[in-house]
TIKOLZA-141905 format. One record per residue (C-alpha): residue in three letters; residue number from 0; x, y, z. Coordinates in nm, 3 decimals, m for minus. Last residue first. Layout:
BEGIN
res: ALA&n: NUM&u: X&v: Y&w: Z
...
# end
This chain:
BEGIN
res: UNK&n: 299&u: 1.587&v: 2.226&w: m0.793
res: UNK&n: 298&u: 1.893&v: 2.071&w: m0.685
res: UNK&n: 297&u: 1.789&v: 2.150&w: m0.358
res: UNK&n: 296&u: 1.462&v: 1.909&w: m0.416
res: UNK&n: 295&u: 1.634&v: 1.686&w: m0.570
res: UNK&n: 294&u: 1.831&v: 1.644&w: m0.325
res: UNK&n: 293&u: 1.600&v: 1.567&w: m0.073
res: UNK&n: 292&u: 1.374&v: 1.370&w: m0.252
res: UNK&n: 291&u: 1.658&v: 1.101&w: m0.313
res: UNK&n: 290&u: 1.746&v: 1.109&w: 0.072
res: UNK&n: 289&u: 1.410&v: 1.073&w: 0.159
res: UNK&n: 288&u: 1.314&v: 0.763&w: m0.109
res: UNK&n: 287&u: 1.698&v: 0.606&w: m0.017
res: UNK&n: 286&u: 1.553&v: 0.612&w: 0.381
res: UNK&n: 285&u: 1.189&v: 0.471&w: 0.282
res: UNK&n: 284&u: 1.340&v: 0.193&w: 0.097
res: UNK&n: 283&u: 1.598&v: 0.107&w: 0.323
res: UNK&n: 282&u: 1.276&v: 0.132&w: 0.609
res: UNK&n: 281&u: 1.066&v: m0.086&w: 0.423
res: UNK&n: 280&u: 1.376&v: m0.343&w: 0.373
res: UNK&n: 279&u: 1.474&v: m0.322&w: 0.729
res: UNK&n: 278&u: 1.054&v: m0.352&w: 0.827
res: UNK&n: 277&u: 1.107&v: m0.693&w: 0.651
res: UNK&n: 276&u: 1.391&v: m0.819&w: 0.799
res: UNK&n: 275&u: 1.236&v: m0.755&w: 1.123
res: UNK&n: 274&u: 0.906&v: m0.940&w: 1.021
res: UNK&n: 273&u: 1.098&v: m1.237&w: 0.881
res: UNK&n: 272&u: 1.308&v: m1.231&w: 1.213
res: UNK&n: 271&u: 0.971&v: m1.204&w: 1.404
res: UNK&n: 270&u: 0.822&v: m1.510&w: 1.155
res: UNK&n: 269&u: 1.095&v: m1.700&w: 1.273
res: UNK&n: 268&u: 1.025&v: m1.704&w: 1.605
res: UNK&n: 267&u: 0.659&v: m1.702&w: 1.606
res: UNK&n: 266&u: 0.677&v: m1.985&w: 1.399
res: UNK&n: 265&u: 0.275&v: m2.149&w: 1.311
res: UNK&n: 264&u: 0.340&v: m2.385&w: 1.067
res: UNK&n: 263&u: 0.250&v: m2.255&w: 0.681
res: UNK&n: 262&u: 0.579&v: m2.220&w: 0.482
res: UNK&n: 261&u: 0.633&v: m2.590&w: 0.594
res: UNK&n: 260&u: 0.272&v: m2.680&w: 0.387
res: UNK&n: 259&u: 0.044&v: m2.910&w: 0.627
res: UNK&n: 258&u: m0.284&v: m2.649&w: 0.612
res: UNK&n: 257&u: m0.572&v: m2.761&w: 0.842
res: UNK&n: 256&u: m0.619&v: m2.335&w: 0.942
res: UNK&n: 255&u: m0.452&v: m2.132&w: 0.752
res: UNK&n: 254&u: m0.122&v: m1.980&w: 0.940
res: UNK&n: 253&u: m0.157&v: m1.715&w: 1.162
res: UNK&n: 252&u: 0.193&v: m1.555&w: 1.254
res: UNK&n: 251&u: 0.406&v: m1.723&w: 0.952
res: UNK&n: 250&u: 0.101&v: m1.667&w: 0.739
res: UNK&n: 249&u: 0.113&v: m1.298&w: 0.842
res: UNK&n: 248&u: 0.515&v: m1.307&w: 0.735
res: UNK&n: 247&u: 0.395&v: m1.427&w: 0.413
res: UNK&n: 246&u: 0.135&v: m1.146&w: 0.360
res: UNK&n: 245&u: 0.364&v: m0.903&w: 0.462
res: UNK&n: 244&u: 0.616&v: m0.993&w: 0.214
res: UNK&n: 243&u: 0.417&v: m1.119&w: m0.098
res: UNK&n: 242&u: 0.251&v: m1.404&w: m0.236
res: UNK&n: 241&u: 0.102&v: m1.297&w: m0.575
res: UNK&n: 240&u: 0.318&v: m1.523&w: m0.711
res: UNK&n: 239&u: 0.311&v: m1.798&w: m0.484
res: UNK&n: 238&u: 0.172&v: m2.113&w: m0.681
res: UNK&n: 237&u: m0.111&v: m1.942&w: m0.730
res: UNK&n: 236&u: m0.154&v: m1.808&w: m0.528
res: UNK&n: 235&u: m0.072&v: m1.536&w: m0.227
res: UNK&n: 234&u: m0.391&v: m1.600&w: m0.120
res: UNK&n: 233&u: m0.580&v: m1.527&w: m0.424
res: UNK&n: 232&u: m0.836&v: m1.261&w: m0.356
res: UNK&n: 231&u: m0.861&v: m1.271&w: 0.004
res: UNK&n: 230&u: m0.545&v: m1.242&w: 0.087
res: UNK&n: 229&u: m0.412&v: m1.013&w: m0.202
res: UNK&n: 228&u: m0.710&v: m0.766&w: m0.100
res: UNK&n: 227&u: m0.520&v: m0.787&w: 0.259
res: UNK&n: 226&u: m0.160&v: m0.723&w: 0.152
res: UNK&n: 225&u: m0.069&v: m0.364&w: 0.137
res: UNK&n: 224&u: 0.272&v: m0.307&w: 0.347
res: UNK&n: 223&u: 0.502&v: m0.235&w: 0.014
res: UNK&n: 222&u: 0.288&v: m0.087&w: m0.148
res: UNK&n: 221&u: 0.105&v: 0.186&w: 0.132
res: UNK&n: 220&u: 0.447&v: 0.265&w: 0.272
res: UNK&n: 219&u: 0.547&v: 0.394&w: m0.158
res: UNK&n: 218&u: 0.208&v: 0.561&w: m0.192
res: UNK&n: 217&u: 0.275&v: 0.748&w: 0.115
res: UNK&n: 216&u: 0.574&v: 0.863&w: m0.010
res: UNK&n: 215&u: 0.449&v: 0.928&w: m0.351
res: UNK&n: 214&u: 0.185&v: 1.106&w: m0.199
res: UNK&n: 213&u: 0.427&v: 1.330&w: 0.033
res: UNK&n: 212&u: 0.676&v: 1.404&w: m0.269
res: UNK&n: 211&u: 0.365&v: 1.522&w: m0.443
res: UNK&n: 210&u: 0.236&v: 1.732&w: m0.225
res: UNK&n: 209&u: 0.579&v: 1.933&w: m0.173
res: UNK&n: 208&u: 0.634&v: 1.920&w: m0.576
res: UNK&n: 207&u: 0.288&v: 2.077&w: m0.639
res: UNK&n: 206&u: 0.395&v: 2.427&w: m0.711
res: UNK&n: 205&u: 0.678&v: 2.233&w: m0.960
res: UNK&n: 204&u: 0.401&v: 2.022&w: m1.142
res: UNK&n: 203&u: 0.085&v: 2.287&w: m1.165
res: UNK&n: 202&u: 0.336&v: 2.596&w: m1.330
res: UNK&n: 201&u: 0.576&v: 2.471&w: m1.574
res: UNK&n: 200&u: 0.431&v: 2.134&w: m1.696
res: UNK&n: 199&u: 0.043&v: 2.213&w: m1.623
res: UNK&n: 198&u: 0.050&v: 2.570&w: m1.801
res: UNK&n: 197&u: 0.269&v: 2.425&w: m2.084
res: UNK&n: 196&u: 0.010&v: 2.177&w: m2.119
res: UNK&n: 195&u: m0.307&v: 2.472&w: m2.099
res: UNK&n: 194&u: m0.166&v: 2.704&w: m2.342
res: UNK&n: 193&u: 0.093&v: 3.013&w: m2.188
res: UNK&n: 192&u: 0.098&v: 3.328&w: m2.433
res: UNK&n: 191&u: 0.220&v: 3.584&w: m2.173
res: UNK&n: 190&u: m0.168&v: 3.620&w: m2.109
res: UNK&n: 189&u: m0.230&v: 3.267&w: m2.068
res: UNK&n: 188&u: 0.098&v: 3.285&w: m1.758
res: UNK&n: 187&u: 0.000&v: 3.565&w: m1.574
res: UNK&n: 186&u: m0.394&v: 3.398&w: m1.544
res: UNK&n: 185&u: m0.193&v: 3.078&w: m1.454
res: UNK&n: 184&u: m0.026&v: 3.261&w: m1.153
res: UNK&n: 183&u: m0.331&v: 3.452&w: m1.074
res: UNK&n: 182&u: m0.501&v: 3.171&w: m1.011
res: UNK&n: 181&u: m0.322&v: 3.133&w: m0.726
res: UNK&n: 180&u: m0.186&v: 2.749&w: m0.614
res: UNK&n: 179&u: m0.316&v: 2.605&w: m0.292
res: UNK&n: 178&u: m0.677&v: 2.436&w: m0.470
res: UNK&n: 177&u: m0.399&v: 2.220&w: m0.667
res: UNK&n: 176&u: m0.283&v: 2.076&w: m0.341
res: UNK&n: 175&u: m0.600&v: 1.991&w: m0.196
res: UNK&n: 174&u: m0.672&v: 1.859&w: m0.552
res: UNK&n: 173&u: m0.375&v: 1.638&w: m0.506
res: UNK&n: 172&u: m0.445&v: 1.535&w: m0.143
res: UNK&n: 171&u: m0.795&v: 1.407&w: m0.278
res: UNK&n: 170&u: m0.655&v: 1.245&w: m0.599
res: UNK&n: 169&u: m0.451&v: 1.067&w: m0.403
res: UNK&n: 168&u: m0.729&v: 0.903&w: m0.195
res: UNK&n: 167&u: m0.942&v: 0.811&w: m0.495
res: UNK&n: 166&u: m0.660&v: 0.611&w: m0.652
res: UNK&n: 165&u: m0.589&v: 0.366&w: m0.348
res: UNK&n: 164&u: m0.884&v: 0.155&w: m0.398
res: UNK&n: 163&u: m0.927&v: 0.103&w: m0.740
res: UNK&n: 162&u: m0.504&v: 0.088&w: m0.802
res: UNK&n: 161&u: m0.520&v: m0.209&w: m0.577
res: UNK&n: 160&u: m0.751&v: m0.366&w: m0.791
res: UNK&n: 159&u: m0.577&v: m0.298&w: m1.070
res: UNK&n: 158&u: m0.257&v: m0.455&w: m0.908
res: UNK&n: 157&u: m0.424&v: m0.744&w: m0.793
res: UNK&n: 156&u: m0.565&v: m0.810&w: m1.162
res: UNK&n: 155&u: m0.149&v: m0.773&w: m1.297
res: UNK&n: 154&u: m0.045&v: m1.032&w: m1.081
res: UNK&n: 153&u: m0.298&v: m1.282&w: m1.084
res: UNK&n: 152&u: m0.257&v: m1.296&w: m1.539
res: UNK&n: 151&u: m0.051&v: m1.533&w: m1.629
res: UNK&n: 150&u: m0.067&v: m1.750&w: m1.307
res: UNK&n: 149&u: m0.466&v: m1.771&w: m1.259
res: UNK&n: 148&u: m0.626&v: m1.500&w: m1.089
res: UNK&n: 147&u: m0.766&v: m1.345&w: m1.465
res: UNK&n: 146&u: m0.848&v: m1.723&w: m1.537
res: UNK&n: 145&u: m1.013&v: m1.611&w: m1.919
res: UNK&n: 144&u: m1.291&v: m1.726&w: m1.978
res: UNK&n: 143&u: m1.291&v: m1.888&w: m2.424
res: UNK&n: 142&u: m1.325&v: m1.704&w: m2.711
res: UNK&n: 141&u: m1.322&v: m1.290&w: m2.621
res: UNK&n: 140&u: m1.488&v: m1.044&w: m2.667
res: UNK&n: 139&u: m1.786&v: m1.225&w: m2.860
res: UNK&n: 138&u: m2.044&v: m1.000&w: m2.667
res: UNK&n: 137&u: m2.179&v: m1.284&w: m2.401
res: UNK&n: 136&u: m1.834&v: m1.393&w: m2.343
res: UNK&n: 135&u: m1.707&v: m1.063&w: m2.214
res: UNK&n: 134&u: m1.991&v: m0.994&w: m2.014
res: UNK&n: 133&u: m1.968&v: m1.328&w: m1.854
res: UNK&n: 132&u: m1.566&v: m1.323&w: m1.845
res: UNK&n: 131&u: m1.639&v: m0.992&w: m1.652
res: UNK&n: 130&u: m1.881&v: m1.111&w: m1.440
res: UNK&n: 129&u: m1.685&v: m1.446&w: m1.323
res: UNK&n: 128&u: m1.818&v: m1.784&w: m1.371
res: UNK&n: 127&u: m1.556&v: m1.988&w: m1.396
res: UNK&n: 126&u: m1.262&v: m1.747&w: m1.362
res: UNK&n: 125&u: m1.340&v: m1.533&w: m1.044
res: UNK&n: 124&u: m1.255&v: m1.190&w: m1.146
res: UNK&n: 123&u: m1.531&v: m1.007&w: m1.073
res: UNK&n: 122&u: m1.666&v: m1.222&w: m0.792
res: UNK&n: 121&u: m1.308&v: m1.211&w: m0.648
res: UNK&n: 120&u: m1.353&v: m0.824&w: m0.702
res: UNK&n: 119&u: m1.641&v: m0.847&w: m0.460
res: UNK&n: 118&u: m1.471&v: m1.038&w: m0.193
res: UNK&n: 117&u: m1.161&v: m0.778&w: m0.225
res: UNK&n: 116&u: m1.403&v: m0.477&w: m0.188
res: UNK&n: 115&u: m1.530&v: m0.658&w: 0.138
res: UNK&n: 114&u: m1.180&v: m0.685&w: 0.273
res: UNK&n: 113&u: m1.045&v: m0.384&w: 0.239
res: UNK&n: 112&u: m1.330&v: m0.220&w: 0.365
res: UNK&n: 111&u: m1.488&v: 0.081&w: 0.177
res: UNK&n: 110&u: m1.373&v: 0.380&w: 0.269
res: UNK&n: 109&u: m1.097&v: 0.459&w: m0.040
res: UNK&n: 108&u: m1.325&v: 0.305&w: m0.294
res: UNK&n: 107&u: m1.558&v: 0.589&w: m0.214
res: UNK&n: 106&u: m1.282&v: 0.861&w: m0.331
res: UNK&n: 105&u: m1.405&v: 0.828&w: m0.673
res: UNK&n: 104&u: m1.778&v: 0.899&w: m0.629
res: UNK&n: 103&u: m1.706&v: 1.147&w: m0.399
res: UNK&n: 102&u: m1.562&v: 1.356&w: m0.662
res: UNK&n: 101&u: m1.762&v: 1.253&w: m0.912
res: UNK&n: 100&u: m2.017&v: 1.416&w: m0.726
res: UNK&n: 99&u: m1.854&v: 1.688&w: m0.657
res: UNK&n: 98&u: m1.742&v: 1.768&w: m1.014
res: UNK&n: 97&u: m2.091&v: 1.758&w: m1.113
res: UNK&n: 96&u: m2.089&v: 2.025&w: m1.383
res: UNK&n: 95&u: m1.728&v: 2.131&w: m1.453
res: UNK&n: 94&u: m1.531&v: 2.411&w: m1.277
res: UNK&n: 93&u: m1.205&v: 2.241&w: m1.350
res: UNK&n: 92&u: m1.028&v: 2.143&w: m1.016
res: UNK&n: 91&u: m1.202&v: 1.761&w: m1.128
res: UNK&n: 90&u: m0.950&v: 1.743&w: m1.404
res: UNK&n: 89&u: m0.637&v: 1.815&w: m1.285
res: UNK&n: 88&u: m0.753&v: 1.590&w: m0.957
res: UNK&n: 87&u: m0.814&v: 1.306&w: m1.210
res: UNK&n: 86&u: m0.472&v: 1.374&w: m1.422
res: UNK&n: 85&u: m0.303&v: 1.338&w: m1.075
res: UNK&n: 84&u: m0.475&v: 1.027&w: m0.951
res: UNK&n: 83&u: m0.395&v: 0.868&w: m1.297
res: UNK&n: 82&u: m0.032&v: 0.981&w: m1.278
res: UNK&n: 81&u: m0.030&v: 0.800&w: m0.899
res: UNK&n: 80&u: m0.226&v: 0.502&w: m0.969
res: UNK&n: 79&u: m0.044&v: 0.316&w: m1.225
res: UNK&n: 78&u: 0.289&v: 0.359&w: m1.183
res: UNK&n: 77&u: 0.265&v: 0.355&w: m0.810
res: UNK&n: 76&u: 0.048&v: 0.046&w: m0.815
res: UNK&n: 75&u: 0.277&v: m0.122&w: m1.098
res: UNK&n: 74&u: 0.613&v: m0.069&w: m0.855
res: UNK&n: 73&u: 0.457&v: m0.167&w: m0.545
res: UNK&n: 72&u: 0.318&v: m0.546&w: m0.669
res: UNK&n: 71&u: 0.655&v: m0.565&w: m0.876
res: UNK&n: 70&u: 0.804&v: m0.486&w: m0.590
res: UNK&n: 69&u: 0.628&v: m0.714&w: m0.336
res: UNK&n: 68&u: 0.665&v: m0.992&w: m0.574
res: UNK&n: 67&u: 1.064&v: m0.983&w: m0.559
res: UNK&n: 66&u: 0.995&v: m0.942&w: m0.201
res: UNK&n: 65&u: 0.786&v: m1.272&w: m0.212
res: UNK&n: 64&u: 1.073&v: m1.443&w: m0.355
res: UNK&n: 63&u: 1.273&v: m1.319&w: m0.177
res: UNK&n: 62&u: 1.064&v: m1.470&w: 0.146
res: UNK&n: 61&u: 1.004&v: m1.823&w: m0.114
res: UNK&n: 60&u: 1.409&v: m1.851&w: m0.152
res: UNK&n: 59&u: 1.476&v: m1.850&w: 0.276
res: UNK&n: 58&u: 1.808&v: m1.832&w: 0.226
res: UNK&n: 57&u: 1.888&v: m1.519&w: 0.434
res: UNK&n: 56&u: 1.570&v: m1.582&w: 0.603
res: UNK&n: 55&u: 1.730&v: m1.910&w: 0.789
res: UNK&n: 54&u: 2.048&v: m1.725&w: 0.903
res: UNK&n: 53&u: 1.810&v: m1.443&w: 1.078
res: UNK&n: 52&u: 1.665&v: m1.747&w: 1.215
res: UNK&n: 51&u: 1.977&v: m1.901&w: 1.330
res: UNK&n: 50&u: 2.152&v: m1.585&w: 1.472
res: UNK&n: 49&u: 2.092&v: m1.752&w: 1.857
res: UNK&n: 48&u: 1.937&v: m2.010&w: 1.914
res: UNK&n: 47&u: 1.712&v: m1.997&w: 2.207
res: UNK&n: 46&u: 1.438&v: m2.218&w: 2.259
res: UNK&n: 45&u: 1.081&v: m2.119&w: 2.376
res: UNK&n: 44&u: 0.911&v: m2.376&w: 2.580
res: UNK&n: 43&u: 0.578&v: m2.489&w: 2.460
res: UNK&n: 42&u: 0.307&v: m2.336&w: 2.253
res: UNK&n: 41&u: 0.340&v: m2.043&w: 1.983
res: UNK&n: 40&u: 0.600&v: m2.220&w: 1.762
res: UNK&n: 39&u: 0.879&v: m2.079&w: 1.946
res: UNK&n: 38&u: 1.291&v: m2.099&w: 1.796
res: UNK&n: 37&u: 1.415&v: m1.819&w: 2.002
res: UNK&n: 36&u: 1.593&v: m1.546&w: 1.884
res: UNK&n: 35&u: 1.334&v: m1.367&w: 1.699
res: UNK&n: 34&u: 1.140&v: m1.390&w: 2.008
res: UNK&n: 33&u: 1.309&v: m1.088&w: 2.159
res: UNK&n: 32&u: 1.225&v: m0.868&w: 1.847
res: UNK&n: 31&u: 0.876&v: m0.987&w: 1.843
res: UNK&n: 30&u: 0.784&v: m0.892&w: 2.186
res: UNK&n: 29&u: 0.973&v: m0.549&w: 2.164
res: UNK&n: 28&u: 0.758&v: m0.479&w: 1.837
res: UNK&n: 27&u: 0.408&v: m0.571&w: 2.025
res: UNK&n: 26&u: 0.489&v: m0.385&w: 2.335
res: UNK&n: 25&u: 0.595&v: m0.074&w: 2.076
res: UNK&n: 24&u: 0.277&v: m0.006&w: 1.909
res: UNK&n: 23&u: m0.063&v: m0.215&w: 2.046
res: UNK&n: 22&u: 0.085&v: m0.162&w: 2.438
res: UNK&n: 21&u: 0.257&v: 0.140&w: 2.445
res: UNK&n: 20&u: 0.058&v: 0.354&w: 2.143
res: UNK&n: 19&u: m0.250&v: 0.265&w: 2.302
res: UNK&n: 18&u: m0.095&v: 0.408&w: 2.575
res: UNK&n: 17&u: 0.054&v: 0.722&w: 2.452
res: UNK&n: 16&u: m0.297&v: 0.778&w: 2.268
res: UNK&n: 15&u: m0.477&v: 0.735&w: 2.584
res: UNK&n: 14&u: m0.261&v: 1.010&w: 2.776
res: UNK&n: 13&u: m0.274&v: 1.266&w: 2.480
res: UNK&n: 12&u: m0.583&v: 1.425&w: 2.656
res: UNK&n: 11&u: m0.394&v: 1.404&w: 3.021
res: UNK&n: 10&u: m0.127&v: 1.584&w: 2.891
res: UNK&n: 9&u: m0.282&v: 1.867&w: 2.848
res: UNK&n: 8&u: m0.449&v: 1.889&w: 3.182
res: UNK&n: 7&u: m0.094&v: 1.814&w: 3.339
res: UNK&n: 6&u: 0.036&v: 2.116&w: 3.128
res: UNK&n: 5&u: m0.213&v: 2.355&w: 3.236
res: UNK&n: 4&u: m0.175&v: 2.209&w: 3.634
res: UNK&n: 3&u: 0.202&v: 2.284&w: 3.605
res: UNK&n: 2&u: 0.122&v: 2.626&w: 3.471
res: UNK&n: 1&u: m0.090&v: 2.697&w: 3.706
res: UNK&n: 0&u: 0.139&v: 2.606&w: 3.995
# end
């Protein structure tokens, strides 16, 4: 009976996380999955047709086009942020003066809303009168402002930015892998003769292999989800090549307000077979990431 009243006590603290779990977790998947047969713009009487969405996204050109974005977005954050996180959290392990400070100074970026950062980036950025085309400007830099959200160049700023933010929070599960490995290990290795880039290519990369496949993994959910600075900062523009998946399935959901573009009506039932399509392409991703890791971690 004590046992039984042990284990109902335990329960009862993972209760509320179980049902906010329920109804903001799963309720909210089954809900879309059942409407992605139905064609349901939010008011009215819900029609079912079948296939016919999932039909629609396969040749839905601005969707691929925004997974096509979506990669590219991914693909320069990871390339970007993840060797740059690891040379910071080589760095900062040093016993340098300050190294706290910087430390926290890096990681900020990481609790700062999405949102707000994105707002002051757009100041940044913003072409007309922009800080960094004012700075630049002001010293001869460059001729003329450059449109750093315009089409040449939207892309690439988004993916800095993105880099900003996410950067400081690698670094953090880096170093806590990097305080893991003995010193003894690299003291062994300087007095067979070991310099400090040998050190870091045969000793800090392999002991951090565990950490790193978890970062990268992270890193990789973290892409291909991320689209709230994009929001804010250029709206998928212009002319949708920032736009990318998430961020078009959210315009499917919550469309902006007074617009009269077709990618833009409110479709709850297309935008849950958008949304499922999408979470097949995170999870195919995910899957081949795993099964990649995996063997090259027992090839190792």
């Amino acid at each position: 009976m004590n046992k039984a009243k042990n284990l109902a006590f335990s329960y009862s603290f993972l209760l509320p996380s179980y049902i906010l779990t329920i109804v903001l977790g799963i309720y909210p998947i089954m809900w879309a999955m059942r409407y992605m047969f139905y064609d349901y713009k939010g008011f009215g009487t819900a029609q079912f047709v079948g296939l016919a969405n999932l039909e629609r996204v396969m040749t839905d050109h601005q969707f691929w086009d925004s997974v096509a974005n979506t990669f590219v977005y991914a693909g320069g954050k990871l390339l970007l942020s993840i060797p740059l996180a690891l040379i910071l959290a080589v760095i900062l392990n040093w016993k340098i003066k300050g190294r706290n400070l910087l430390r926290a100074i890096i990681f900020m970026p990481t609790i700062i809303s999405t949102a707000v950062m994105a707002v002051v980036f757009f100041t940044i950025f913003n072409s007309y009168n922009g800080i960094l085309n004012q700075f630049l400007l002001k010293y001869k830099l460059i001729g003329s402002a450059i449109d750093w959200l315009g089409v040449d160049y939207a892309m690439l700023t988004i993916i800095l930015v993105a880099v900003w933010g996410a950067v400081g929070n690698y670094m953090l599960l880096f170093l806590a892998g990097l305080q893991n490995i003995p010193e003894d290990v690299y003291e062994s290795s300087a007095l067979d003769g070991a310099n400090k880039f040998q050190q870091f290519r045969y000793i800090t990369i392999p002991m951090l292999g565990p950490v790193m496949q978890m970062i990268i993994m992270l890193a990789i959910i973290n892409a291909l989800k991320g689209y709230e600075s994009i929001m804010v900062m250029t709206d998928g523009g212009p002319i949708g090549k920032t736009n990318v998946m998430f961020l078009y399935v959210y315009k499917l959901f919550f469309p902006p307000a007074g617009s009269t573009a077709s990618t833009q009506i409110q479709e709850f039932g297309y935008g849950s077979a958008v949304a499922f399509v999408t979470a097949v392409i995170v999870g195919i991703i995910t899957i081949l990431y795993f099964y990649g890791s995996k063997r090259m971690s027992h090839n190792e």
